[in-house]
C-alpha positions in Angstrom: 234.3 -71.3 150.9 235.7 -71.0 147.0 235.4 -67.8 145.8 233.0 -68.3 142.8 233.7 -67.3 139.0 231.6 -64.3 139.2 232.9 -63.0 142.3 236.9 -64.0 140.5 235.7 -61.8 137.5 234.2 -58.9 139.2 237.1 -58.3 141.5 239.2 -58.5 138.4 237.9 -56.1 137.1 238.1 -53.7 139.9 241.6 -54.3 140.2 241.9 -53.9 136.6 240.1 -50.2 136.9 242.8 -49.1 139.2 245.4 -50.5 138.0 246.7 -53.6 140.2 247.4 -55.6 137.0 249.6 -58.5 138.6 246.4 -59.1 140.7 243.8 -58.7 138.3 245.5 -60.9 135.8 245.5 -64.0 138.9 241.8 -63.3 139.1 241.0 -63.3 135.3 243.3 -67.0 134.5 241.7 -68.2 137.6 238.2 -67.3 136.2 239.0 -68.6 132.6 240.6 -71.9 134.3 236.8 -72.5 135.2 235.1 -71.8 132.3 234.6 -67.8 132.2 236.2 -67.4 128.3 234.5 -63.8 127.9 235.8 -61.2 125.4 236.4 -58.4 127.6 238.1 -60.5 130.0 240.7 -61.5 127.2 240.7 -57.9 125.9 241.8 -56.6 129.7 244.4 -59.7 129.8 245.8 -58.2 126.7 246.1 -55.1 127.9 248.0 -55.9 131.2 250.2 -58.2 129.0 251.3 -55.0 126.3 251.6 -53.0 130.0 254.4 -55.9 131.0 256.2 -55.8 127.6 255.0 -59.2 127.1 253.8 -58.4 123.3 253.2 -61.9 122.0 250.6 -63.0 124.9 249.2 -59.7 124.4 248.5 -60.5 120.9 247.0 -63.8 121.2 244.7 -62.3 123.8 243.5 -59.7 121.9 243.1 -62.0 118.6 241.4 -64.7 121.1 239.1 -62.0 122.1 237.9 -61.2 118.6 237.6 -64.7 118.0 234.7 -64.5 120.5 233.5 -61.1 119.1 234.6 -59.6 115.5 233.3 -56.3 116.1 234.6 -55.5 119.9 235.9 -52.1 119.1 238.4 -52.0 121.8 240.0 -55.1 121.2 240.7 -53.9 117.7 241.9 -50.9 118.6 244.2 -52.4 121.6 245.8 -54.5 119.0 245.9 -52.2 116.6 247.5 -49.8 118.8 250.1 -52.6 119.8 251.2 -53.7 116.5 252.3 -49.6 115.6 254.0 -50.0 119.0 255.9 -52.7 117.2 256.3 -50.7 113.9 254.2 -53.9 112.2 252.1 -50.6 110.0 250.6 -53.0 107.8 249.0 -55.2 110.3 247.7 -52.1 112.3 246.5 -50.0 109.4 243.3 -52.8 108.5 242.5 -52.9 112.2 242.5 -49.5 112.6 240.3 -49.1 109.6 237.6 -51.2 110.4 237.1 -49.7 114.4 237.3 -46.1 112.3 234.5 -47.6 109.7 232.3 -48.7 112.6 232.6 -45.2 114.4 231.3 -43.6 111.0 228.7 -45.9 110.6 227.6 -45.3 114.4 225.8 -42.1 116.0 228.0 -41.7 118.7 231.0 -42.9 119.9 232.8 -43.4 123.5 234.6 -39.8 124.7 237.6 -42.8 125.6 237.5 -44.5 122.5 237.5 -41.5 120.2 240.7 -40.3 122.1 242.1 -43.6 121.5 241.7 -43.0 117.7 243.1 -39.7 117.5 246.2 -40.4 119.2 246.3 -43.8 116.7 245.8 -41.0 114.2 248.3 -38.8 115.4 251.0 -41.5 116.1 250.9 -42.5 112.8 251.6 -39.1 111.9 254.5 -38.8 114.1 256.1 -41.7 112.0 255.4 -40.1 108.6 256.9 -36.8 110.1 259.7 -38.3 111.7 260.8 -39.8 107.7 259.8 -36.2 106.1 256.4 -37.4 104.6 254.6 -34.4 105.5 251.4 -34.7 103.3 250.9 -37.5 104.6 251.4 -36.9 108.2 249.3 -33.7 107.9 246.7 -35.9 106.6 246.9 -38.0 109.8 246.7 -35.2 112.1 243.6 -33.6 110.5 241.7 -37.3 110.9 242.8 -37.2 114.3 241.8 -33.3 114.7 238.4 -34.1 113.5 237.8 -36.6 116.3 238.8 -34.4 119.4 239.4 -30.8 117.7 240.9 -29.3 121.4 243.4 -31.4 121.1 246.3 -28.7 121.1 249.8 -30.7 120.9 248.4 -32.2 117.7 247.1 -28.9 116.2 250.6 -27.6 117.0 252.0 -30.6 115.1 249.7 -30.1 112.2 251.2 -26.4 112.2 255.0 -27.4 112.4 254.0 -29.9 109.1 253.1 -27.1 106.8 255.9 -25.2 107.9 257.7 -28.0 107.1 255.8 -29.0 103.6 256.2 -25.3 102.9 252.7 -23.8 103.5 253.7 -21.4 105.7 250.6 -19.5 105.6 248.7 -22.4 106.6 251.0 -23.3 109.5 250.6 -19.4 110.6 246.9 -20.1 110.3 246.5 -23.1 112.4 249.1 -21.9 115.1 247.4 -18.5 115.8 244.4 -20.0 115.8 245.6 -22.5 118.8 247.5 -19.3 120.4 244.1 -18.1 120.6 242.2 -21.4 121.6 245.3 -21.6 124.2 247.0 -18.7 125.1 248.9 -20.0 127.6 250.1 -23.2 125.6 253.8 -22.1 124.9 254.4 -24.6 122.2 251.9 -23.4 120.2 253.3 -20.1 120.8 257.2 -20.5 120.1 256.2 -22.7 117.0 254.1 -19.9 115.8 257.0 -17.5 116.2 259.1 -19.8 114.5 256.6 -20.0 110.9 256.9 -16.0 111.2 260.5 -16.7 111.1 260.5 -18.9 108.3 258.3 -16.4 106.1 260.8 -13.2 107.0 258.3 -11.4 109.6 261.0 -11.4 112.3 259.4 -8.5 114.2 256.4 -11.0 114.4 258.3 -13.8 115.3 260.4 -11.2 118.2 256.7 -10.3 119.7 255.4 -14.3 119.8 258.8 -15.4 121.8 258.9 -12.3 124.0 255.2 -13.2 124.8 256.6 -16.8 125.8 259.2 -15.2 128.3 256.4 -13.5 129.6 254.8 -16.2 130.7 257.8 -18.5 131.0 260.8 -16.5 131.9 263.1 -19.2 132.2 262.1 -20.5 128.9 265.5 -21.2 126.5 264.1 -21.9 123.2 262.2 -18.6 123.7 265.7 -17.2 124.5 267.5 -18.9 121.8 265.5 -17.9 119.0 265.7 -14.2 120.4 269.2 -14.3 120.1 269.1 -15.7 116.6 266.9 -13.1 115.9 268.8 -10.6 116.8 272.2 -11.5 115.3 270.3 -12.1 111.9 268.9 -8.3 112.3 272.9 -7.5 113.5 274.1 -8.8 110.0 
C-alpha cells in the first residue's frame, strides 16, 4: 500500500525533530513530488540543506518558502541567519529587520525564536568586535540582552567591549553584576578582574582571579594574570 502524502509529511517531520536529516529530507521531496508544496516543509528542507553545507539549495528553499508566506518568521530568520554565515551582511541585515519589526509589533514571541534573535544579535556583534567597532558591537549585544537578559556569555561580551571602547566603569558595572547573577561563571569573573586591571585596582583584580582558582584550580588564565600581577607590583 503507498504510503500517502500526509503520512510522507508527518514522518518527516518527526525525523526532522530528532534530527535524522538524510531521512526526513527523502520524505519531504517525496511529499513535494506529489503535490505537498507547504512553507514549513520548504523552511525544514532549508534547514537540513545549511546543516550539509549545501548553502545555495538552502537558500532557494528558504526564499521558495517565503514565496508561499512573506511573513513566516522562521524562514526569515533561517535565511537571515545563513546569509551572516556567508558574511553576505547586507542581505541578512533587511531580513533580520523585518522578523525583529514583527516581534515588536507582536505580544509575545516564541522562547526558541527570541533566542534565535539574540544570538543573530550577538553574532553580528562578534563581527563588529572582531574589526574593533566597539560602539557598534555594544550596541548589538544590548539588542540581544534585551531579548533574553540571562544570557551570560553575551553580558560578558558586552563587558569586554567597554573595556575595550574605554568605559571601564561600565565594563566593571556589567561584569560584577553577571559575577553576581553567576557566581560560578568564570569568564565573567576573570574578565571582571581583567577591567580592574585595566583601571589600576590590581588588588581588585588579585581577589577576582584568586576567586577563579578557587573554584577552578587548574585554571591558567587565572594563573597567568596572577603572575603578571605580581611582576608589575615586583617592578
Amino acid at each position: 500500500m503507498e504510503t500517502s502524502v500526509k503520512e510522507l509529511v508527518e514522518s518527516g517531520r518527526r525525523y526532522f525533530e530528532s534530527r535524522h536529516y538524510s531521512r526526513a529530507e527523502l520524505c519531504f521531496l517525496k511529499a513535494i513530488d506529489r503535490g505537498a508544496v507547504y512553507a514549513d516543509l520548504l523552511n525544514m528542507l532549508g534547514v537540513i540543506c545549511h546543516s550539509q553545507g549545501k548553502f545555495n539549495e538552502a537558500i532557494g528553499y528558504f526564499e521558495k518558502a517565503l514565496e508561499i508566506n512573506p511573513d513566516y518568521q522562521e524562514a526569515n530568520l533561517n535565511l537571515a541567519v545563513l546569509y551572516s554565515d556567508l558574511g553576505e551582511y547586507r542581505k541578512a541585515k533587511p531580513l533580520y529587520k523585518k522578523v525583529h519589526q514583527r516581534s515588536k509589533n507582536s505580544r509575545t514571541i516564541n522562547p526558541v525564536m527570541r533566542g534565535k534573535i539574540a544570538n543573530l544579535h550577538a553574532g553580528l556583534a562578534d563581527t563588529y568586535s572582531g574589526v574593533g567597532l566597539f560602539p557598534e558591537a555594544i550596541d548589538e549585544y544590548k539588542k540581544a540582552l534585551k531579548l533574553c537578559p540571562t544570557y551570560k556569555d553575551i553580558r560578558t561580551k558586552l563587558g569586554i567591549c567597554y573595556r575595550e571602547n574605554n568605559q571601564k566603569e561600565l565594563a566593571i558595572k556589567e561584569l560584577s553584576q553577571t559575577v553576581r547573577d553567576f557566581p560560578h561563571y568564570n569568564p565573567a569573573r576573570l574578565q571582571l578582574g581583567l577591567s580592574y586591571y585595566a583601571q589600576g585596582a590590581t588588588p581588585k583584580a588579585v581577589r577576582e582571579w584568586r576567586e577563579v582558582l578557587k573554584r577552578d584550580k587548574n585554571n591558567d588564565r587565572a594563573r597567568m594574570y596572577l603572575r603578571i600581577s605580581e611582576n608589575h607590583r615586583k617592578k
